[in-house]
C-alpha positions as CSV (number, residue, x, y, z in Angstrom):
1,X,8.6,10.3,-10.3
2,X,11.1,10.9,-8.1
3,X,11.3,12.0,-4.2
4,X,13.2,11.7,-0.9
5,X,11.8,10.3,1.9
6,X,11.2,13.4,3.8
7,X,8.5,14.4,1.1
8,X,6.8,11.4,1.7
9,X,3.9,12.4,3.7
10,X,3.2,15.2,0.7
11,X,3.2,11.8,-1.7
12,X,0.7,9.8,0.3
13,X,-1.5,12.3,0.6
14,X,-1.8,12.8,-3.4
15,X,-1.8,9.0,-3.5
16,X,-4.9,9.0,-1.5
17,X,-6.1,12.0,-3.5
18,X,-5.8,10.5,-6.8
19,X,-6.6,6.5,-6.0
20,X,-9.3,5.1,-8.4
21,X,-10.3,2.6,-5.4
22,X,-9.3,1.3,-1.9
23,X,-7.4,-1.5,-2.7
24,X,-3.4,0.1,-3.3
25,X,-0.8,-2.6,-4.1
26,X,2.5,-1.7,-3.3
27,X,5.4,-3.9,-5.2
28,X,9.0,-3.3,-4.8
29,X,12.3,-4.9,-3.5
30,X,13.1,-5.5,-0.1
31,X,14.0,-1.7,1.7
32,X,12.4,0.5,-1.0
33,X,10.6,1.9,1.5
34,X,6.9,0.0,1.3
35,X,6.1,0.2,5.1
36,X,7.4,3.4,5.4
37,X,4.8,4.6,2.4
38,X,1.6,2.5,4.5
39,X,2.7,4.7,7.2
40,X,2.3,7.7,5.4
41,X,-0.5,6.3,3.8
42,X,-2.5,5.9,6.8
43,X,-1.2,9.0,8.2
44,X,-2.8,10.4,5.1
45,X,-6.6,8.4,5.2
46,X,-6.5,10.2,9.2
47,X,-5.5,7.1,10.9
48,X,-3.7,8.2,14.6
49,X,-3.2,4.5,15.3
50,X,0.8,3.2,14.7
51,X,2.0,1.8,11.8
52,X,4.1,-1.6,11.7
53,X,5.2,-4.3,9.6
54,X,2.9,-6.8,9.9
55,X,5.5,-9.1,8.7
56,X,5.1,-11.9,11.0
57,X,0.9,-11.1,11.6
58,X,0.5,-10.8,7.8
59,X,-2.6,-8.3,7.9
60,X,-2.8,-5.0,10.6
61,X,-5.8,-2.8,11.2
62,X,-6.2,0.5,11.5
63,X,-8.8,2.7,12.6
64,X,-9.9,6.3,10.9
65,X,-12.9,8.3,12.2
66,X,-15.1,6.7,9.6
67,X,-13.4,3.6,8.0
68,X,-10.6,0.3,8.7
69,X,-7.4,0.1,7.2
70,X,-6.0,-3.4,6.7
71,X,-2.2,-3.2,5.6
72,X,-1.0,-6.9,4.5
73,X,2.5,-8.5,4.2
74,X,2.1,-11.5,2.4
75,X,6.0,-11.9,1.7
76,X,6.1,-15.3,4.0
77,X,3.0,-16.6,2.3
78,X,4.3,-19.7,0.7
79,X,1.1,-20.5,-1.4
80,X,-2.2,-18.9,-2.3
81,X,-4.0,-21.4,0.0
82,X,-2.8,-20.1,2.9
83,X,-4.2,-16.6,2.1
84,X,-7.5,-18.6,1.6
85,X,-7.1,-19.7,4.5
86,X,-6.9,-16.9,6.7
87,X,-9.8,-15.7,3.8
88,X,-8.1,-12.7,1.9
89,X,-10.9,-12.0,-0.2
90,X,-12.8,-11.2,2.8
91,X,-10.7,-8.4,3.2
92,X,-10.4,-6.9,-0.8
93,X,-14.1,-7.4,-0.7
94,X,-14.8,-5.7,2.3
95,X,-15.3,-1.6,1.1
96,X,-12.5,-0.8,3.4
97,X,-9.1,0.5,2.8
98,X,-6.8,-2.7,1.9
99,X,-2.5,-1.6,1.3
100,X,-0.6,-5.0,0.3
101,X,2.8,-5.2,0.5
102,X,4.1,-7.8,-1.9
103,X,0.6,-8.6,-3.6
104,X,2.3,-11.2,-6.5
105,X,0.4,-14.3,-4.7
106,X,-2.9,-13.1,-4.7
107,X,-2.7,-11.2,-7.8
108,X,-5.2,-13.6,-9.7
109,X,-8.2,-13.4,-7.2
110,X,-8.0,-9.5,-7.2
111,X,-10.7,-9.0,-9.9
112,X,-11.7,-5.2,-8.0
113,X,-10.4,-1.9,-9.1
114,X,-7.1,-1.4,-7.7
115,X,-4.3,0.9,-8.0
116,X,-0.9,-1.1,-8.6
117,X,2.3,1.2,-7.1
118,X,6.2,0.4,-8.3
119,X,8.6,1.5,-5.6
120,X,12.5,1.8,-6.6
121,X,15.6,2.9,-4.8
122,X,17.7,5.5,-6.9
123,X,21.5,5.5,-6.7
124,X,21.2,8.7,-5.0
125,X,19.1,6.9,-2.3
126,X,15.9,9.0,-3.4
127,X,12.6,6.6,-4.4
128,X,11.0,6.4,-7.6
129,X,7.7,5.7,-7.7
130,X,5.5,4.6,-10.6
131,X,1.4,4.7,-10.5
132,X,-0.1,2.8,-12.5
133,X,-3.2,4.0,-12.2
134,X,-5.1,7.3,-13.8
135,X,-3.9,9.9,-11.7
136,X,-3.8,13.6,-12.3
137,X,-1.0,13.3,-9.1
138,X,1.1,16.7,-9.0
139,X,4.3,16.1,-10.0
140,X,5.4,19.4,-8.4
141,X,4.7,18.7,-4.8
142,X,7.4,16.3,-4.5
């Protein structure tokens, strides 16, 4: 599916509609717009707190009224055994919301429900999006 960024609050929000579970892995080139869709994301889940990279932290937390949010960056992880180290399955284990941006490291330990989420820049600058998870997302509100 396509869209332009200034649906993308209406896309989050049938994202978090639709999700088979709380762990959302978000895969895509550098400047498809990943952080921009956490933002909306959390936006979405009812989060007021703001949304940044947490490119240099590696994980952020958010608060909702009734759960966490942890939005990863794992793109300067050089190795799986420093996301053990800082203990990533803590996190994907822990019943909260967990959004990874560039998930392809940890992949193999991820043995939960997740929903995996393609991001692609058009020529036209719009995104496309691909869900790969069961969704009955509405194609029209975007």
């Amino acid at each position: 599916m396509d869209y332009l960024l200034d649906s993308i609050d209406k896309v989050a929000s049938s994202i978090i509609n639709n999700v088979s579970s709380k762990i959302i892995l978000l895969y895509g080139e550098m400047g498809t717009g990943k952080t921009t869709l956490v933002k909306s994301l959390v936006k979405a889940l009812g989060s007021k707190d703001e949304v940044s990279s947490p490119t240099f932290s590696i994980v952020n937390e958010y608060e909702t009224l009734n759960d966490i949010i942890y939005h990863f960056d794992l793109y300067r992880l050089k190795d799986l055994e420093e996301a053990h180290n800082f203990g990533i399955e803590d996190y994907i284990f822990s019943n909260h919301w967990v959004i990874i941006e560039w998930p392809e490291l940890i992949e193999g330990i991820i043995t939960e429900d997740y929903n995996r989420i393609d991001l692609h820049i058009n020529e036209d600058k719009s995104r496309l999006i691909k869900l790969n998870f069961k969704t009955n997302f509405d194609k029209q509100i975007c």
